[in-house]
KOLGUNU-546081 format. One record per residue: residue number from 1; residue in one letter; x, y, z of N, C-alpha, C, O, CB in turn. Coordinates in steps of 0.2 Angstrom, whole numbers, always signed. Atoms other than C-alpha are relative to their C-alpha. Glycine has a CB too. Layout:
> NUM, A, X, Y, Z, X, Y, Z, X, Y, Z, X, Y, Z, X, Y, Z;
...
This chain:
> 1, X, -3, +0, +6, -1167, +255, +638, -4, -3, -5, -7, -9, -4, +7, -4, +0;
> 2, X, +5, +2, +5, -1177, +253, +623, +4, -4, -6, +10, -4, -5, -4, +6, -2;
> 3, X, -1, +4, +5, -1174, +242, +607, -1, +6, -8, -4, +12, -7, -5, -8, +2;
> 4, X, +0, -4, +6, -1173, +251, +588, -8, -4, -2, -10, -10, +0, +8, -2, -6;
> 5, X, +6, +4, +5, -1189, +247, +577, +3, -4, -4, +8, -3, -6, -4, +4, -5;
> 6, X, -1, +3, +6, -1189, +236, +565, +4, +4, -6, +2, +10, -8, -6, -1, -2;
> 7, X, -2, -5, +6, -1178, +242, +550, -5, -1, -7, -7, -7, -8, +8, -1, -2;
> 8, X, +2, +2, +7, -1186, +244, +531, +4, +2, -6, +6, +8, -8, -5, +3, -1;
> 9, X, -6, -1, +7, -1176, +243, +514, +2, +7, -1, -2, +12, +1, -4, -3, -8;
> 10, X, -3, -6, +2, -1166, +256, +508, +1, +0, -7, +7, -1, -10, +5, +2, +4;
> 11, X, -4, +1, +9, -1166, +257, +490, +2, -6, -2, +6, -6, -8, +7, +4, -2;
> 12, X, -2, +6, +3, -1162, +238, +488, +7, +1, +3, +11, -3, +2, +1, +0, -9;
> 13, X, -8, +1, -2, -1146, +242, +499, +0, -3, +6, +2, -9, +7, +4, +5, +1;
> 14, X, -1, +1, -9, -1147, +241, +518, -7, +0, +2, -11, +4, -1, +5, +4, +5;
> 15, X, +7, -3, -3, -1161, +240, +529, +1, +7, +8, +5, +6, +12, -3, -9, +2;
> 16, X, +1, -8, -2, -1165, +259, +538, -3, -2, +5, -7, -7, +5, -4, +5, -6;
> 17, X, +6, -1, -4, -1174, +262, +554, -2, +6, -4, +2, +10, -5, +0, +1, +9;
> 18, X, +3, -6, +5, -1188, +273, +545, -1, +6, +7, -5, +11, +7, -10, -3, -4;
> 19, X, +4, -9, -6, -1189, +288, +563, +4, +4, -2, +8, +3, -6, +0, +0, +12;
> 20, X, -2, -7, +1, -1183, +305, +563, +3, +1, +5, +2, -3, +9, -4, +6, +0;
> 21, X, -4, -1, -5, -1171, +313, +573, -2, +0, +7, +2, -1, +12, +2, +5, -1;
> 22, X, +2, -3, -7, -1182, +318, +587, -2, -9, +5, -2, -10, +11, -9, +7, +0;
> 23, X, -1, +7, -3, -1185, +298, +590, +6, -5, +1, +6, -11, +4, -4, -3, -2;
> 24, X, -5, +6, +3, -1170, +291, +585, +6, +4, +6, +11, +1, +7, +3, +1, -11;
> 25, X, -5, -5, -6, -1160, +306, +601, -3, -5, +5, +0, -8, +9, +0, +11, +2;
> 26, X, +4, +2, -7, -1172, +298, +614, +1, -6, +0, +1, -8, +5, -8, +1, +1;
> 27, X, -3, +8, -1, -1167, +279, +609, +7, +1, +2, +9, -2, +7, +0, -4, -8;
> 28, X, -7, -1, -2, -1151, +285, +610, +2, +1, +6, +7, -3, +8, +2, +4, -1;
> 29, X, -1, -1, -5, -1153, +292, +626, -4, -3, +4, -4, -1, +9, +1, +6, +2;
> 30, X, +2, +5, -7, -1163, +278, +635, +6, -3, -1, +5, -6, +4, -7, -6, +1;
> 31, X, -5, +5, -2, -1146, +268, +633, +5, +1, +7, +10, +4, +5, +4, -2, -7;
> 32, X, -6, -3, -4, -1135, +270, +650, +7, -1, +0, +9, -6, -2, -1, -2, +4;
> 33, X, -8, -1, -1, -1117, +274, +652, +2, -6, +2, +8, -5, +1, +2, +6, +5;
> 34, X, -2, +8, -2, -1114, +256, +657, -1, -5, -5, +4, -9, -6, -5, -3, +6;
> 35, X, +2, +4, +4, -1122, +248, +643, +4, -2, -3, +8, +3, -5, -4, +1, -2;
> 36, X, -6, +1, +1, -1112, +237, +635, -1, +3, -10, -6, +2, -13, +1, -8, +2;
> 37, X, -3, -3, +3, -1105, +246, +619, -1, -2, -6, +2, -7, -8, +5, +1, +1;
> 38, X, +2, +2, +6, -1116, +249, +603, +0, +8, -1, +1, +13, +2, -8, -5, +0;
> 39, X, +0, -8, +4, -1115, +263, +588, -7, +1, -4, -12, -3, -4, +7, +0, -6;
> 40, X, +3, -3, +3, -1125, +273, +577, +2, +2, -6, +8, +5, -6, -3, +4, +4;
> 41, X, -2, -2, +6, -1123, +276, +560, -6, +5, -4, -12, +5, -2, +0, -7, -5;
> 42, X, +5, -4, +4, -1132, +289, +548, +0, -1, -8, +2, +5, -10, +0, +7, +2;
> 43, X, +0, +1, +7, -1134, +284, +529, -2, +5, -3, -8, +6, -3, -3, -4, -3;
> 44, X, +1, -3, +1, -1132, +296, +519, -1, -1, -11, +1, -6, -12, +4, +4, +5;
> 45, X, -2, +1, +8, -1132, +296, +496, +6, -4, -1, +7, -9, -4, +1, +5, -4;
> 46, X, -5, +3, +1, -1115, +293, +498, +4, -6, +3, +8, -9, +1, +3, +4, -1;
> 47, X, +1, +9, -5, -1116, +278, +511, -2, -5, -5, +1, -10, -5, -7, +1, +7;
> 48, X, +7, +3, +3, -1129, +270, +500, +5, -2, -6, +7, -7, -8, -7, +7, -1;
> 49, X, -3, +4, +8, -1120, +270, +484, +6, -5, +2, +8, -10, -1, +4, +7, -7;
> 50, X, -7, +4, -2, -1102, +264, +494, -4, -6, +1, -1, -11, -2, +5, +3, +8;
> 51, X, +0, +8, -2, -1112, +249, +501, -4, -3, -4, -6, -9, -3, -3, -2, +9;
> 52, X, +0, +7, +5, -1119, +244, +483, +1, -2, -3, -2, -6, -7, -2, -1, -3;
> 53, X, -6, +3, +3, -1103, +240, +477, +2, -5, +4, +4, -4, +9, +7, +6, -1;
> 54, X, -2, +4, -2, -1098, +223, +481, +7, +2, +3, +11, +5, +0, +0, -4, -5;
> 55, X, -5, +2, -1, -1083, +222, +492, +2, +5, +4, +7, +6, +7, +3, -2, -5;
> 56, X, -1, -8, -3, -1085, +239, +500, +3, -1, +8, +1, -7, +10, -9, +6, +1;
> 57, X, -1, -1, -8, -1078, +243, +519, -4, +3, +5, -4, +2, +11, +5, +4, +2;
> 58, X, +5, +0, -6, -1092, +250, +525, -6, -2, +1, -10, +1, +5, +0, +6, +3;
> 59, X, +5, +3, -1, -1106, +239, +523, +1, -6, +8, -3, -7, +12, -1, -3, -8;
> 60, X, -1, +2, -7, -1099, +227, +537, -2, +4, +7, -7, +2, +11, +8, -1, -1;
> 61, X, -2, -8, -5, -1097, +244, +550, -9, +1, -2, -11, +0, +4, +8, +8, -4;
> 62, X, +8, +0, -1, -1117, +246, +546, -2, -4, +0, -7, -4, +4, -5, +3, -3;
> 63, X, +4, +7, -4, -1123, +228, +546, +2, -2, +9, -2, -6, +12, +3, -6, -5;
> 64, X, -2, +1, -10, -1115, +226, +566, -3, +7, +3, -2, +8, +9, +11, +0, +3;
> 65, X, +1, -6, -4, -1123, +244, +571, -6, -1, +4, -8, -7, +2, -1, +8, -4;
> 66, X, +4, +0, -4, -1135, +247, +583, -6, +0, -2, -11, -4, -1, +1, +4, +3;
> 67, X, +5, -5, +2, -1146, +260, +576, +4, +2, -7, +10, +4, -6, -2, +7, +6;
> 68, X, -2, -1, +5, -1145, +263, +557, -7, +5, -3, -12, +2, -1, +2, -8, -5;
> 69, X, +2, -4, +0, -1154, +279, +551, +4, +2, -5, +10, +2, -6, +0, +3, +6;
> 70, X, +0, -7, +6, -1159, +292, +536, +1, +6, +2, -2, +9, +6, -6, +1, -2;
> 71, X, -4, -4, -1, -1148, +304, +536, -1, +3, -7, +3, +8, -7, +7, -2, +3;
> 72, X, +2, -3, +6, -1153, +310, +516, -7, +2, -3, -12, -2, -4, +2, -5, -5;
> 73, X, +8, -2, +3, -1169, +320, +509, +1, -4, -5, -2, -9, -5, -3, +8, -3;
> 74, X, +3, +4, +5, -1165, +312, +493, -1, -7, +0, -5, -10, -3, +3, +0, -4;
> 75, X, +2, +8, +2, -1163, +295, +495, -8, +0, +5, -13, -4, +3, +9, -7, +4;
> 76, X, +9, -1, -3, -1180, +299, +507, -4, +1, -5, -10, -2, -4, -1, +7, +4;
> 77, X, +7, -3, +5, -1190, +307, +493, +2, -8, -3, -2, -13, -2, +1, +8, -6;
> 78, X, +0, +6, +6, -1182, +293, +480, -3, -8, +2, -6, -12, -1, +8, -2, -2;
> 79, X, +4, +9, -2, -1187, +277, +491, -6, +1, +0, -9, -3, -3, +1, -4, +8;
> 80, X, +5, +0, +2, -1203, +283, +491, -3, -1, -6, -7, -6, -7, -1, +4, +0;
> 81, X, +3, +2, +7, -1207, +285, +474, +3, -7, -3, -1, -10, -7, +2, +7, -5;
> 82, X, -2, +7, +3, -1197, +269, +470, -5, -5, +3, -9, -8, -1, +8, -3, +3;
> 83, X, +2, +5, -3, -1204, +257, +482, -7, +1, +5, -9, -4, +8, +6, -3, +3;
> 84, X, +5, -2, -6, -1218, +268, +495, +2, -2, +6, -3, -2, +10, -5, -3, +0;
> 85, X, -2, -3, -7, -1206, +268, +509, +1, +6, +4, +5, +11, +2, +6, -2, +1;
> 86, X, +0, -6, -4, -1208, +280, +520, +7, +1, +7, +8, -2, +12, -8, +0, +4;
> 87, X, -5, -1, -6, -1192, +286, +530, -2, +8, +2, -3, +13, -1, +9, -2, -3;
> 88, X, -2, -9, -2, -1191, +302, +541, +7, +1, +0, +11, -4, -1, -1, +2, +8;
> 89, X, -8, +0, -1, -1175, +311, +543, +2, +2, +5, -1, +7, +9, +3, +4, -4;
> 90, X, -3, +1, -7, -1163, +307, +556, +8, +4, -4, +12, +1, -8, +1, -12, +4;
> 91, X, -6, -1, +4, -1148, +319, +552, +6, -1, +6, +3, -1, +11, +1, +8, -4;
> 92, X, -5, +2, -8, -1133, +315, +565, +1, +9, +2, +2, +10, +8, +11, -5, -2;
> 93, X, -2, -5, -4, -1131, +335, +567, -7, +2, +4, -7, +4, +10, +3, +6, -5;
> 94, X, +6, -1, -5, -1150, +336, +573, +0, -5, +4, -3, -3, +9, -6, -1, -3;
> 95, X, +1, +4, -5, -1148, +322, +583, +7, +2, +6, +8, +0, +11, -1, -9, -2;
> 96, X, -6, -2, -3, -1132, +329, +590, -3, +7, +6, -3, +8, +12, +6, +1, -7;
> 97, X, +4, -8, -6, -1140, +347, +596, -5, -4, +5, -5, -2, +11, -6, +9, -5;
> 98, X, +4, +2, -4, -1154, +336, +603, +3, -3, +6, +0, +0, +11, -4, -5, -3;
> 99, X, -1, +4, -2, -1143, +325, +613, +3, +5, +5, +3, +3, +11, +2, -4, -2;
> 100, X, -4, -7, -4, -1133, +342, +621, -5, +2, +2, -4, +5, +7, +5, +6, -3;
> 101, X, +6, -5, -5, -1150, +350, +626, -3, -1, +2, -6, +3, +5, -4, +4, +0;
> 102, X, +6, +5, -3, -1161, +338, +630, +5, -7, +5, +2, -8, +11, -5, -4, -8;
> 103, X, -1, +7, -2, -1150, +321, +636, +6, +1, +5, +5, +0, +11, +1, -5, -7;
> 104, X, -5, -1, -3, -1133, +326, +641, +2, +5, +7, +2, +11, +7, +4, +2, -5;
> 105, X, -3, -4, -4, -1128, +331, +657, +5, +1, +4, +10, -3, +3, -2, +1, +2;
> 106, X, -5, -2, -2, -1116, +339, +668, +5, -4, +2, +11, -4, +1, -1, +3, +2;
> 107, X, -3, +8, -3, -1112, +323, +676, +3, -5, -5, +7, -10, -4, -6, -4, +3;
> 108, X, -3, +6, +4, -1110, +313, +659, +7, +1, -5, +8, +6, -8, -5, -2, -4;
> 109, X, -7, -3, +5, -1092, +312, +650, -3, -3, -7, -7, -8, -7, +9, -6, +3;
> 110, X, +0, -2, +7, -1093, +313, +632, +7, +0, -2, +11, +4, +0, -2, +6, -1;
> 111, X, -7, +2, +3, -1076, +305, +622, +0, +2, -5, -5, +0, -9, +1, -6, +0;
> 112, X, +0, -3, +8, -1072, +312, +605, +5, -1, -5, +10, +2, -6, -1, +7, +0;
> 113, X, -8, +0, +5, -1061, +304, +591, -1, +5, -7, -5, +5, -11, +3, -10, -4;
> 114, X, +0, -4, +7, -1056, +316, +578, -2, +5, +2, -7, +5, +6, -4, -1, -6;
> 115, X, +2, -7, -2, -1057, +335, +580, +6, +5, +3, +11, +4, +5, -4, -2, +5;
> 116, X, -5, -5, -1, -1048, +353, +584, +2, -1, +7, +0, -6, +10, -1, +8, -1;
> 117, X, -2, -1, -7, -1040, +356, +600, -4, +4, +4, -2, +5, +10, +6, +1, +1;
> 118, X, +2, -5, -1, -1052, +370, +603, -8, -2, +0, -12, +3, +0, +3, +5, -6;
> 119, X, +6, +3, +1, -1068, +358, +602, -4, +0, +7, -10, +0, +9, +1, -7, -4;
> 120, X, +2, +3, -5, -1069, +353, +618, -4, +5, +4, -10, +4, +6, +5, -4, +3;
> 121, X, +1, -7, -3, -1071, +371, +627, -5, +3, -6, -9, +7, -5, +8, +6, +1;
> 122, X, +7, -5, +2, -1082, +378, +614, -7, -6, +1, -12, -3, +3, -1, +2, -10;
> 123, X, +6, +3, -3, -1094, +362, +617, -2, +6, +9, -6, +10, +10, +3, -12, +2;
> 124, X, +3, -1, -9, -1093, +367, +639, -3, +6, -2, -8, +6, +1, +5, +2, +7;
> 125, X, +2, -8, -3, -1097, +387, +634, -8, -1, -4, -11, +4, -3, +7, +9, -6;
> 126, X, +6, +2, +4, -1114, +379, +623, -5, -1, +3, -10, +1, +4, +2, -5, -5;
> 127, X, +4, +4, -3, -1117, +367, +633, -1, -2, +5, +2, +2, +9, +0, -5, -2;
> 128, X, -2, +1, -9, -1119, +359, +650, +5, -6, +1, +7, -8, +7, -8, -2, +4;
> 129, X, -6, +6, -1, -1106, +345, +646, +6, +2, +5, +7, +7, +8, +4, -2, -8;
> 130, X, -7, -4, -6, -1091, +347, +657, +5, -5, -4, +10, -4, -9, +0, -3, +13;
> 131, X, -6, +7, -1, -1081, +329, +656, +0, -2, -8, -4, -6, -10, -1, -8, +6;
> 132, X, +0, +4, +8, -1075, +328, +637, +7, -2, +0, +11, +2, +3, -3, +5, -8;
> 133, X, -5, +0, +2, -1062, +319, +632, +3, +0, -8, +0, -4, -12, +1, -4, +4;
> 134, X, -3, -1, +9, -1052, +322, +613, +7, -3, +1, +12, -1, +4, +0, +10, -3;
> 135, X, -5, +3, +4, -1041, +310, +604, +0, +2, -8, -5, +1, -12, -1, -6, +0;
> 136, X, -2, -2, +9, -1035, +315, +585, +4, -3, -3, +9, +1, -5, +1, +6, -2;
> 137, X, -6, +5, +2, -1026, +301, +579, -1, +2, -10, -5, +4, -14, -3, -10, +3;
> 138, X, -3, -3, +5, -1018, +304, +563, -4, -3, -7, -7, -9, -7, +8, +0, +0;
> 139, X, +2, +1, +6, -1022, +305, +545, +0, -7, -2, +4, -11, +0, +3, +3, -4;
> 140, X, +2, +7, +2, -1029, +288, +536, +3, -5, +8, +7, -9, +7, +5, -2, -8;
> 141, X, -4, +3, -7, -1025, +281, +556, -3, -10, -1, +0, -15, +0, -4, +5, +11;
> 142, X, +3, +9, -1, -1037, +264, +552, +4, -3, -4, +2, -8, -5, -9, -2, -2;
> 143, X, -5, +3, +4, -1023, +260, +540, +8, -2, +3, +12, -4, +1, +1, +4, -5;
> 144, X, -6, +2, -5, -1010, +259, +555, -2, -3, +4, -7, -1, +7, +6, +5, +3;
> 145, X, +2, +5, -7, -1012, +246, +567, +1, +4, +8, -2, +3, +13, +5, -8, -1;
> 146, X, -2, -2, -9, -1004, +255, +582, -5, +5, +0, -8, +5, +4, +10, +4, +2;
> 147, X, +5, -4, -2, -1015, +271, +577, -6, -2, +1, -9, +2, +4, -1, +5, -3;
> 148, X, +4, +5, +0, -1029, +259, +577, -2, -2, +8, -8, -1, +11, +2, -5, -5;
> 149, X, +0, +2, -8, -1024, +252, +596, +0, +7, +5, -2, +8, +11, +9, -5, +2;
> 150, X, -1, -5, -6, -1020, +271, +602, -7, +1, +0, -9, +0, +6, +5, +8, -1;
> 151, X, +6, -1, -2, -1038, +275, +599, -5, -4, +3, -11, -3, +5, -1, +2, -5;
> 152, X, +5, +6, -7, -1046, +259, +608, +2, +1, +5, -2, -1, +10, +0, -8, +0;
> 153, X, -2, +1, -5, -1036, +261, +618, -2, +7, +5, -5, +7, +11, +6, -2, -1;
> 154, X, +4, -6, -4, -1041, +280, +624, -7, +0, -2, -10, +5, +1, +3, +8, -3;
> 155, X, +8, +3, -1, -1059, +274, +621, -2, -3, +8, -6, -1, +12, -1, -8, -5;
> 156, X, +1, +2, -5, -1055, +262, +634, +1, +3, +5, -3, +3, +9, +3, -5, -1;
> 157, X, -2, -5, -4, -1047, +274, +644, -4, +3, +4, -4, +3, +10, +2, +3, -3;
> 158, X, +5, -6, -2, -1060, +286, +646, -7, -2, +0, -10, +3, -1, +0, +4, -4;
> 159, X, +6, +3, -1, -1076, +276, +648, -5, +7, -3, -2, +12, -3, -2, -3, +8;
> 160, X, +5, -8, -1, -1092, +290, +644, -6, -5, -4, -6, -10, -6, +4, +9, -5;
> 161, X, +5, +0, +1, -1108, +289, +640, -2, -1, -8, -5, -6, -11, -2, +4, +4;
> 162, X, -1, +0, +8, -1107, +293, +621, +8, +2, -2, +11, +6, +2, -6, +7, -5;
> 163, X, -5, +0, +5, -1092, +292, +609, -1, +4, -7, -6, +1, -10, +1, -8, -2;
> 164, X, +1, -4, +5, -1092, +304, +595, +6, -2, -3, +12, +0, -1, -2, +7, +1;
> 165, X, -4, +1, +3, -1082, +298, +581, +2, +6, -6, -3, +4, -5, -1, -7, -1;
> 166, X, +0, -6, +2, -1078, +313, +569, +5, -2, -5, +8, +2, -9, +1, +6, +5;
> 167, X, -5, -1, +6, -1066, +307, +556, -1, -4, -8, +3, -7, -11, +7, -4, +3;
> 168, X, +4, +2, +5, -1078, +303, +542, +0, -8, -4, +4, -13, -3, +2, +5, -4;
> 169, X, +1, +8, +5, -1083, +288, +531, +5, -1, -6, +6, +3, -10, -8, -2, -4;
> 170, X, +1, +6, -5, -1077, +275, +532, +1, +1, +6, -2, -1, +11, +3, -5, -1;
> 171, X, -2, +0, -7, -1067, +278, +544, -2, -2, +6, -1, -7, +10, +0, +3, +2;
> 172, X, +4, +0, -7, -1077, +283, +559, -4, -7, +1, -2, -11, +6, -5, +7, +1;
> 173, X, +4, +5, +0, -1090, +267, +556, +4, -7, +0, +2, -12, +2, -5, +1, -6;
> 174, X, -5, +7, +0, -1074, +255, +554, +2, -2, +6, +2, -8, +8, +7, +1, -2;
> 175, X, -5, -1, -8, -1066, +262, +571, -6, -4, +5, -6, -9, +7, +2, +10, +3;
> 176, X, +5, +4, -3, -1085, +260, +580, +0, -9, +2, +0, -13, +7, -5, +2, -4;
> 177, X, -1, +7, -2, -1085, +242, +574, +3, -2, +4, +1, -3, +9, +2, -4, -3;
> 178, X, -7, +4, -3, -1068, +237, +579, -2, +2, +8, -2, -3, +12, +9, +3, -4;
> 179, X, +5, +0, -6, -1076, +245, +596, -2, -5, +5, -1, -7, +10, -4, +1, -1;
> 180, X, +6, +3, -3, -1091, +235, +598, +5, -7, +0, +4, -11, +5, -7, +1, -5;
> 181, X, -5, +8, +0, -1077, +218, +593, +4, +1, +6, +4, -3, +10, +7, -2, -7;
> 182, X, -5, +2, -6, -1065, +223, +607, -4, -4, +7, -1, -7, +11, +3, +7, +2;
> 183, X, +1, +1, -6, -1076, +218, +619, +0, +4, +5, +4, +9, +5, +3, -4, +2;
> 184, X, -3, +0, -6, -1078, +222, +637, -2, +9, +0, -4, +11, +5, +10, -3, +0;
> 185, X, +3, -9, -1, -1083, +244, +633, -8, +1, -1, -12, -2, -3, +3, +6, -7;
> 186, X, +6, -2, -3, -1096, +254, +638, -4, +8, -5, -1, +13, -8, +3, +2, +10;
> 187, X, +1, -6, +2, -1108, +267, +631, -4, +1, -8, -6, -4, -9, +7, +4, -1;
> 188, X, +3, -1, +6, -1116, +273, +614, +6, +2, -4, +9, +5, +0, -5, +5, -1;
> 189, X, -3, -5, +5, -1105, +279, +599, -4, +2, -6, -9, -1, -8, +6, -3, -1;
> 190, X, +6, -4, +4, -1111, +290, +586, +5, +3, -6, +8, +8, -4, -4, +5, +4;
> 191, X, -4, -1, +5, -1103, +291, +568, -6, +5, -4, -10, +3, -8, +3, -7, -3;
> 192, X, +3, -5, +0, -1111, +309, +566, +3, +6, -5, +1, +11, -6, -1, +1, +6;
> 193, X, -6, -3, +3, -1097, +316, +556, +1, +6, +1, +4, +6, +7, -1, +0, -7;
> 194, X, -2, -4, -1, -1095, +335, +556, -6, +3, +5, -6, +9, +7, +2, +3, -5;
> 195, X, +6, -1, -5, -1110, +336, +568, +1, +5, +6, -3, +9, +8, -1, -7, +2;
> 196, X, -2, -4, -5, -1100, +344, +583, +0, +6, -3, -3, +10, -2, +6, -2, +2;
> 197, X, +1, -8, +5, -1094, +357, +571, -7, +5, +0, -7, +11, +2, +1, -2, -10;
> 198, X, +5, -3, +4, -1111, +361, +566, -3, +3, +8, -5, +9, +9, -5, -6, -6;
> 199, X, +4, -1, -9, -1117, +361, +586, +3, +8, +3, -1, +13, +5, +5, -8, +8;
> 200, X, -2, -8, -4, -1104, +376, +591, +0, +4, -5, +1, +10, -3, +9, +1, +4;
> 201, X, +1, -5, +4, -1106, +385, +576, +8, +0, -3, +11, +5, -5, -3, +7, +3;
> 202, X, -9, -2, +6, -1086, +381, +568, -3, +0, -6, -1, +3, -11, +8, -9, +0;
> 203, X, +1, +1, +7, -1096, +376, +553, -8, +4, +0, -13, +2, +2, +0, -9, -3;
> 204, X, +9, -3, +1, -1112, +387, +549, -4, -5, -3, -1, -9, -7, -2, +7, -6;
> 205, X, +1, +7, +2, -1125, +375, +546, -7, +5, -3, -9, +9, +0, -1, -8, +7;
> 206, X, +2, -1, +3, -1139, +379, +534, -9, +4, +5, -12, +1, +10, +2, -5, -6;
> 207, X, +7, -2, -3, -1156, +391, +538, -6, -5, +4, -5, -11, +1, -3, +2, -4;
> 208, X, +4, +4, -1, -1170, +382, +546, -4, -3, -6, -4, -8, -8, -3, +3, +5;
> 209, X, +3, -1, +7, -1181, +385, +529, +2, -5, -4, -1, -10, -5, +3, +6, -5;
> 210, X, -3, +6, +5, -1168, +376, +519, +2, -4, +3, +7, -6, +0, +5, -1, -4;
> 211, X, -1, +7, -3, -1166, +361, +532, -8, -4, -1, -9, -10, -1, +3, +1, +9;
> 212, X, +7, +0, +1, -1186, +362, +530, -2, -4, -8, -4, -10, -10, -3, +8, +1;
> 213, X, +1, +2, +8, -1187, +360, +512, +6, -4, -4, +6, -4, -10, +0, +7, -4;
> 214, X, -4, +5, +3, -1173, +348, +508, +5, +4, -5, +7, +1, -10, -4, -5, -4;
> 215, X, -7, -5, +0, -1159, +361, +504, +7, +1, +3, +11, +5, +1, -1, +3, +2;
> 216, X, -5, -2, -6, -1147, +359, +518, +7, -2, -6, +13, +0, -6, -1, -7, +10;
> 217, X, -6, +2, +4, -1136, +350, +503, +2, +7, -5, +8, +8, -7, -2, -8, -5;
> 218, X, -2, -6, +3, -1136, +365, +492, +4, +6, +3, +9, +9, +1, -6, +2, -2;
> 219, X, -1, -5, -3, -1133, +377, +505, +10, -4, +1, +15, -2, -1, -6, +1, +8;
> 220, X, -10, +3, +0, -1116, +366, +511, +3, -2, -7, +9, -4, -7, +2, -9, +5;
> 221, X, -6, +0, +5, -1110, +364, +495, +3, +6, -4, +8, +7, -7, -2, -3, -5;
> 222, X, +1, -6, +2, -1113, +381, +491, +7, +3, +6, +13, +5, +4, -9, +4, -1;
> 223, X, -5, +2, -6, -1103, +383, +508, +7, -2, -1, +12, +1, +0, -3, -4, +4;
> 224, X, -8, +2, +3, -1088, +374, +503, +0, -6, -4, +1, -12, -3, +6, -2, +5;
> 225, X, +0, +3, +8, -1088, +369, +484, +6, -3, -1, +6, -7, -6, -1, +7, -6;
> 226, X, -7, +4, +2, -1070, +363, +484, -3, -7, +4, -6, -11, +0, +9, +3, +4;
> 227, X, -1, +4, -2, -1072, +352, +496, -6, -6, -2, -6, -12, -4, +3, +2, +7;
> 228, X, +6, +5, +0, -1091, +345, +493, +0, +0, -9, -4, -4, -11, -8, +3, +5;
> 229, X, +5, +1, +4, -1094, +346, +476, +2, -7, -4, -2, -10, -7, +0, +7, -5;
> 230, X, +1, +8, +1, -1087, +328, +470, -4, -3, +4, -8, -7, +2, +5, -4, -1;
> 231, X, +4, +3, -5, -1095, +322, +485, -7, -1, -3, -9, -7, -5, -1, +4, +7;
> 232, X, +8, -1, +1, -1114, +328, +479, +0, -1, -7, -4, -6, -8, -3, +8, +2;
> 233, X, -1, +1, +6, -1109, +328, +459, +1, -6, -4, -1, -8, -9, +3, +5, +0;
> 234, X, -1, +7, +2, -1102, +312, +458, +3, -5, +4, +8, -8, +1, +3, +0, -6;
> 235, X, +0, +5, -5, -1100, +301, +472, -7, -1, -1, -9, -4, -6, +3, +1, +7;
> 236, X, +6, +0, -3, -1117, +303, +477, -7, +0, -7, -13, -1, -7, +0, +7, +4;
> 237, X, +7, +1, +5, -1127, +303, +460, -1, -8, -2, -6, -10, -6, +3, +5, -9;
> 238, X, +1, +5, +7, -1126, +286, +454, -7, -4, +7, -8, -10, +8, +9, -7, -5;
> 239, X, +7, +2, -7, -1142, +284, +471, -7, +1, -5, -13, -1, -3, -1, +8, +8;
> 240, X, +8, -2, +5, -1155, +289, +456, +4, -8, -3, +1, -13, -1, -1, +10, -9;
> 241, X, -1, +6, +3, -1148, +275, +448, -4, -9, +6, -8, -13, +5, +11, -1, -2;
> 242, X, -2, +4, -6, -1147, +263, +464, -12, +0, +1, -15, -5, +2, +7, +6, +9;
> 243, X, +6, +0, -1, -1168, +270, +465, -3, -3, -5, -9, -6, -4, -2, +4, +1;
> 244, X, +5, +4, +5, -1172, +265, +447, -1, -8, +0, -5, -11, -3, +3, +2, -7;
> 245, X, -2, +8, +0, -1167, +247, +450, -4, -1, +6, -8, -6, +6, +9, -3, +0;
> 246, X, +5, +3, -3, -1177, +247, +465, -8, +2, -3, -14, +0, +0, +1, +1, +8;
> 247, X, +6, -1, +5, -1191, +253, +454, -3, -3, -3, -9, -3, -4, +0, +4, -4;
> 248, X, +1, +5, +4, -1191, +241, +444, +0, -6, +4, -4, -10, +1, +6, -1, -4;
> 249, X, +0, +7, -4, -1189, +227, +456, -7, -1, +3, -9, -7, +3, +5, -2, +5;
> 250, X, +7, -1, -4, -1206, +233, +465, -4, -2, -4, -9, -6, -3, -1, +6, +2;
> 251, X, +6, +4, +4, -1215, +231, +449, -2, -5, -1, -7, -6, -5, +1, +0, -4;
């Protein structure tokens, strides 16, 4: 089991491990199915601007993570030119196909909060997983305490090797914490968001080309404009701002 690198600033926010997906699945998978019970987060623009508002929920949930990982070309390109940090990109859906075709096997259980009922059987017909288990606890659930206990508790339940948490930010990075606080569990979890989706093909996930050229956001919004386009339009813009200020501070 290996250790994360060193992390390096992120725009004046958090500090990033700078690797790419293809090193950041192989950290993943030296940890064993016994080990005691750390997550993965992926920062994405809209990560980034949430944890540079005082007082935010999920800056706690990525200061306790394991492994904390660039998951945005922009904010990639922008730290560059701000400050001459060099990050690769670690997207959670690339480190997700990596970990099903390279890491996961038949032998290992796989636990999954959030998600259809129809997820678990398109992972087996994909992949070589067998033993998944699926919880889908209800809407805003980290706001009820008992749905909060059902899902540690089918965590606890079901021991496995990775935890895929699927019910977006904050959420999923809340739930992980509170995890890693219970004590006493086993495994990796991985707040990868629609990552699974993107694995069996429920969600078309953008050409190679445009995952190449820093497109993959155009393509999904173009993909589904209802649902993303405040996400990308105005959640996620005020990250040019977040870069001019570390632009300035470098000077």
């Amino acid at each position: 089991m290996r250790a994360p690198p060193p992390d390096i600033d992120m725009l004046g926010v958090i500090g990033l491990s700078p690797i790419g997906a293809e090193a950041a699945a192989a950290l993943v998978a030296s940890r064993p199915a016994e080990a005691p019970f750390e997550y993965v987060v992926t920062a994405n623009a809209q990560h980034l601007v949430l944890m540079a508002r005082p007082g935010n929920a999920l800056r706690p949930a990525y200061e306790a993570a394991w492994l904390r990982v660039n998951d945005g070309q922009v904010p990639r390109l922008l730290a560059r030119w701000a400050t001459g940090a060099r990050f690769a990109l670690a997207t959670g859906s690339d480190m997700t196909v990596l970990l099903l075709r390279r890491h996961i096997t038949a032998e290992d259980h796989v636990t999954i909060i959030g998600g259809s009922p129809d997820l678990p059987d398109a992972l087996r017909r994909h992949y070589a997983v067998r033993h998944i288990h699926l919880h889908d606890p209800p809407m805003g659930y980290m706001d009820q305490p008992r749905a909060v206990a059902e899902a540690i508790r089918f965590v606890r339940e079901h021991p496995a090797r990775f935890v895929f948490v699927t019910t977006g930010a904050p959420r999923s990075e809340q739930l992980l914490m509170r995890l890693k606080q219970e004590g006493g569990l086993t495994g990796t979890g991985l707040a990868f968001g629609s990552a699974l989706r993107f694995a069996v093909g429920q969600v078309p996930r953008a050409p190679a080309w445009m995952r190449a050229s820093g497109l993959e956001w155009l393509f999904r919004l173009l993909s589904e404009p209802r649902r993303l386009w405040r996400r990308y339009a105005v959640e996620s813009a005020p990250v040019f701002l977040l870069a001019w200020r570390a632009w300035r501070g470098a000077r």
